[in-house]
C-alpha positions in Angstrom: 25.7 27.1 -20.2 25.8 24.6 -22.7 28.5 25.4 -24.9 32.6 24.0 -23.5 34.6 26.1 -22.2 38.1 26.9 -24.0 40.6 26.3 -22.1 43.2 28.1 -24.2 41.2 31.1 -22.7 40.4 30.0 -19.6 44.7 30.0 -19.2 44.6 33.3 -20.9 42.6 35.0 -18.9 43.9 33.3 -15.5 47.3 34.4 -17.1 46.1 38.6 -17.6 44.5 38.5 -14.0 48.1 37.3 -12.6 47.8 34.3 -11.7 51.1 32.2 -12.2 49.7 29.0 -13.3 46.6 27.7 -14.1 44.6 24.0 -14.6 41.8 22.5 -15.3 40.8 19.1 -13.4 37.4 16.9 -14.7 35.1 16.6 -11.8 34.9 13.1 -10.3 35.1 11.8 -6.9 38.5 11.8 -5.4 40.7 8.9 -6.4 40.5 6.0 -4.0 44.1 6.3 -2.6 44.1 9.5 -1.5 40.3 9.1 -0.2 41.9 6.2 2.0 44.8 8.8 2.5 42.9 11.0 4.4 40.5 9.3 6.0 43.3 7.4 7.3 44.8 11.0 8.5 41.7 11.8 10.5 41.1 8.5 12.2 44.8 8.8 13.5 44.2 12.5 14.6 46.8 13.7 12.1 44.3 16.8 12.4 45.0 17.7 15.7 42.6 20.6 16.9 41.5 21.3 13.4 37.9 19.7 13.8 36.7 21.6 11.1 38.6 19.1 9.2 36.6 16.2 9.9 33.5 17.7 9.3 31.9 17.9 5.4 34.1 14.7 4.5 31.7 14.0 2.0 32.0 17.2 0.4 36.0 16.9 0.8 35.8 13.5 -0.9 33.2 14.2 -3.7 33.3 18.0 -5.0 30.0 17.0 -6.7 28.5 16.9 -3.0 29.6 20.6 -2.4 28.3 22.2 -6.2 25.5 20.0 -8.0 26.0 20.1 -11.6 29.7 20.6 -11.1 31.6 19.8 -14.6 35.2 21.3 -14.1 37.2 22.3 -11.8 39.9 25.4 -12.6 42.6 25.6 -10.2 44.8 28.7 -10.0 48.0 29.3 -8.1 48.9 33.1 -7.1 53.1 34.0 -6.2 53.4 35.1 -2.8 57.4 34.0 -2.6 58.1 37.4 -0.6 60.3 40.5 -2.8 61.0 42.2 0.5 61.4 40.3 4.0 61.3 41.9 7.7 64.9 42.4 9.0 67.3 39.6 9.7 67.4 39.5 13.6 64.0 40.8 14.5 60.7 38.7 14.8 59.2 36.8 11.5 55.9 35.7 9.8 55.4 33.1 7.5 56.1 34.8 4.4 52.4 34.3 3.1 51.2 36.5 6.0 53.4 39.7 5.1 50.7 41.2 3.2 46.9 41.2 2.5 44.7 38.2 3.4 45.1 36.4 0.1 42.0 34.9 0.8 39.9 38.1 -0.3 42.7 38.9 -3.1 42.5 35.6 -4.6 38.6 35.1 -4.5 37.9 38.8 -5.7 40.3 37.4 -8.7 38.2 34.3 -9.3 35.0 36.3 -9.8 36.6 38.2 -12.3 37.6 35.1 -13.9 34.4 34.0 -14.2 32.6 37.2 -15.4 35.5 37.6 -18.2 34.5 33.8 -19.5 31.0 34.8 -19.1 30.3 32.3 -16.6 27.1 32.6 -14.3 27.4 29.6 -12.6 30.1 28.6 -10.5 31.7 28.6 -7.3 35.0 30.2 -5.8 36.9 28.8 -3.0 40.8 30.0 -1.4 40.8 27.5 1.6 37.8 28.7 2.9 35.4 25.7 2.2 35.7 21.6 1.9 37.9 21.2 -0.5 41.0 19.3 -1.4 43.1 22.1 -3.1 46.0 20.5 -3.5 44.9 17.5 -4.6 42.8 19.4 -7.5 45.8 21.5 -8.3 48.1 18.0 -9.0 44.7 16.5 -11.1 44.8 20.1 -13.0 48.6 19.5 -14.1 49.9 22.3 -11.5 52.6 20.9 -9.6 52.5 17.6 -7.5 52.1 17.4 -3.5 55.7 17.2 -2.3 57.1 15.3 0.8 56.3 18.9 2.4 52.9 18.5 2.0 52.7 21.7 -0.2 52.2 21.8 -3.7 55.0 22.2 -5.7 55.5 24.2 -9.0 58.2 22.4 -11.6 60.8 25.7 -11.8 59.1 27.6 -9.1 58.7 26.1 -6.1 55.6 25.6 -3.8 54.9 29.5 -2.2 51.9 29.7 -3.9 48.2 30.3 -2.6 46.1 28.1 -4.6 42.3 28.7 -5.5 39.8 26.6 -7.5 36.8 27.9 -10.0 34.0 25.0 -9.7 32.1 25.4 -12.7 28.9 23.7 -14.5 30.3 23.8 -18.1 32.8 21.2 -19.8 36.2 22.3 -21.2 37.1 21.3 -24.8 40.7 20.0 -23.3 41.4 18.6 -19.7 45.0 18.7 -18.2 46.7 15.6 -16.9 47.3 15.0 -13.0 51.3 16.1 -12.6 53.4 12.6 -11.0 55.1 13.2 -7.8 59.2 14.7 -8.7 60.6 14.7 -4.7 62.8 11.4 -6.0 65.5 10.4 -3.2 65.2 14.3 -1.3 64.1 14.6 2.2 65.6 18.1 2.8 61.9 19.6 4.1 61.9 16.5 6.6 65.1 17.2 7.7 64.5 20.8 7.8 61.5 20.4 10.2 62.2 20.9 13.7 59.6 19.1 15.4 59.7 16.1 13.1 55.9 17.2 12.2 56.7 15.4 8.6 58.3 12.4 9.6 55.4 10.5 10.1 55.1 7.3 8.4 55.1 9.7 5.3 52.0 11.6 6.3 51.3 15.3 8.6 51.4 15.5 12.0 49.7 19.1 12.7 49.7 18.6 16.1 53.7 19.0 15.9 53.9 21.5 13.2 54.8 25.1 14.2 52.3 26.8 11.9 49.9 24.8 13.5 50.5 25.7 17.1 51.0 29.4 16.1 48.1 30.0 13.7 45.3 27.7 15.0 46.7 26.0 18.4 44.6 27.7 21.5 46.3 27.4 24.6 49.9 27.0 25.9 53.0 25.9 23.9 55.1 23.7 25.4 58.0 25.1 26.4 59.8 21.9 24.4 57.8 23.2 21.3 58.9 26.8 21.7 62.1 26.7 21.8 61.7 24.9 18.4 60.5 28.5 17.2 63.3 30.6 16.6 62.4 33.6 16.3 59.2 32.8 14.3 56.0 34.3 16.1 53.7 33.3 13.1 54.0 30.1 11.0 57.1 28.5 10.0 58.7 28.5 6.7 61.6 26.0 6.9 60.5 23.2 5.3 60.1 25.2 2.4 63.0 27.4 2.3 64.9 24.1 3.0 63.3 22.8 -0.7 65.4 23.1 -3.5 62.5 23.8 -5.7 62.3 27.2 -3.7 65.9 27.9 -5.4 63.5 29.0 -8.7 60.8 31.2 -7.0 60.9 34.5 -8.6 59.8 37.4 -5.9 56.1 38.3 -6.4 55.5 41.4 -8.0 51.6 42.2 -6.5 52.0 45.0 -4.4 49.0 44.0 -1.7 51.5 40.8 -0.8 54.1 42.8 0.3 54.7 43.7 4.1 53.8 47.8 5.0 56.3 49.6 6.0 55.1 49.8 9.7 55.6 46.2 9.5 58.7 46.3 8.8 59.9 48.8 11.1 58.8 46.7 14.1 61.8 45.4 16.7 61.5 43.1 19.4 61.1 45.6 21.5 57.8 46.9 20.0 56.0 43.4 19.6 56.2 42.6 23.5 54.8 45.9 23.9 51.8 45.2 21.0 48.7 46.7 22.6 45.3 46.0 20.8 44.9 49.4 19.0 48.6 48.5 17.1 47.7 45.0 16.5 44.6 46.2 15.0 46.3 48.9 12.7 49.1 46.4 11.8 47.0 43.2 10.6 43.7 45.2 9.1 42.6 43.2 6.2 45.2 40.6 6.8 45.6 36.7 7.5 47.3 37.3 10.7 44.3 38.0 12.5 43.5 34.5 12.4 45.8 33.8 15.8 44.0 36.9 17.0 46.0 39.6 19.4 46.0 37.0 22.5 47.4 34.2 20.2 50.4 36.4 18.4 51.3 37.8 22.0 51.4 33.8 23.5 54.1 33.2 20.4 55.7 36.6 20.9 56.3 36.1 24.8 57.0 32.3 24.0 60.6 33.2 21.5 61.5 36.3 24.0 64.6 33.5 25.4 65.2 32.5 21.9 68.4 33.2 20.1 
């Protein structure tokens, strides 16, 4: 295509497909802070297991390296703050995992983005290739990257899956980068039980409970667990302890919310999970990441929890 893209109806159509927000972000190398940022990160194992994460650094660090021809870059940011939560008392997800994998719900979105702005070449990513999405939702005007690490909305808070449309055409108006707005607050650091964010200002997966739940194989140490609560997958507290969270509004896309089968589950029933119920429970959903051995390690390790 030769011809810019409007982005008056790139938002438009974003908008109609319900997406909350939606920017657009020049492509260009990543800015040389955060570069050093994150290559800093790796070299000091902020990673953790994740190795994935120091592979395709090029790609990370250069988006031109991942799509040739790349020209803009349309980030998108999809609700998932939860409109109906399992019981208070029984065992909890991460509110992201209560429904569909948002992975296939936000990708299937992007295509239709593209076919609606009649665009033939492109890319579409949800966290499932190299690329910084956070860092491309603050350049797109989104929301900033918080203390928490997660990307917050101004008057809606940061649960929000994010997604990004590389394309090979210009855009007749570019969005400015969004400054950071945490000011004096620490509330997600002091919220984090394993001081996973007090780290010289940077991540420590290694100590982060949605780490060691989701993509942590092996043992918990029984120091870790008892951090857990009675959260068997993820953790949410550093952002339900942000007071940007106070303005989510609950997500009205049906596929996000948890089935009732889900929500009928007691402690009782999740230490007696076989395979065929874990199967039926997570079909088409992002807790099958942990796999059944992985949820039944976090499940046996919050049984002496309060």
């Amino acid at each position: 295509m030769n011809s810019r893209l409007s982005s008056k109806q790139v938002k438009a159509e974003a908008s109609a497909l319900g997406f909350f927000a939606c920017g657009i972000a020049k492509a260009a190398p990543v800015n040389n802070s955060h570069a050093k940022a994150f290559c800093r990160w790796l070299a000091e194992g902020g990673q953790a297991g994740m190795e994935y994460m120091s592979r395709n650094t090029d790609k990370r660090l250069d988006p031109n390296a991942l799509m040739p021809g790349l020209k803009s870059i349309v980030s998108v940011a999809l609700n998932y703050a939860p409109a109906v939560r399992l019981p208070e008392g029984e065992l909890q997800f991460a509110a992201y995992a209560l429904g569909k994998d948002y992975h296939d719900i936000v990708k299937e979105r992007l295509h239709l983005l593209a076919s609606r702005l009649g665009i033939t070449a492109y890319r579409a990513f949800c966290d499932t290739a190299p690329v910084l999405e956070r860092y491309w939702a603050e350049q797109a005007g989104i929301g900033w990257i918080g203390r928490n690490h997660q990307l917050i909305i101004p008057h809606a808070g940061s649960m929000f899956f994010l997604g990004e449309l590389f394309v090979d055409t210009e855009v007749d108006l570019y969005d400015t980068p969004m400054k950071q707005h945490c000011g004096s607050c620490h509330a997600c650091m002091d919220a984090c039980p394993t001081g996973a964010l007090d780290c010289n200002d940077s991540f420590c997966a290694g100590k982060c409970l949605s780490y060691l739940t989701i993509e942590h194989r092996g043992d918990i140490l029984p120091a870790l667990a008892e951090k857990m609560g009675n959260m068997v997958y993820g953790c949410d507290r550093c952002q339900d302890a942000c007071p940007h969270n106070r303005f989510a509004t609950p997500t009205d896309e049906p596929q996000l919310h948890p089935s009732p089968e889900l929500i009928a589950m007691t402690r009782a029933d999740w230490q007696q999970l076989s395979v065929e119920q874990y199967r039926r429970l997570f079909k088409g959903s992002a807790v099958k990441r942990a796999k059944y051995e992985g949820l039944m390690r976090n499940i046996n390790c919050v049984t002496n929890n309060p």
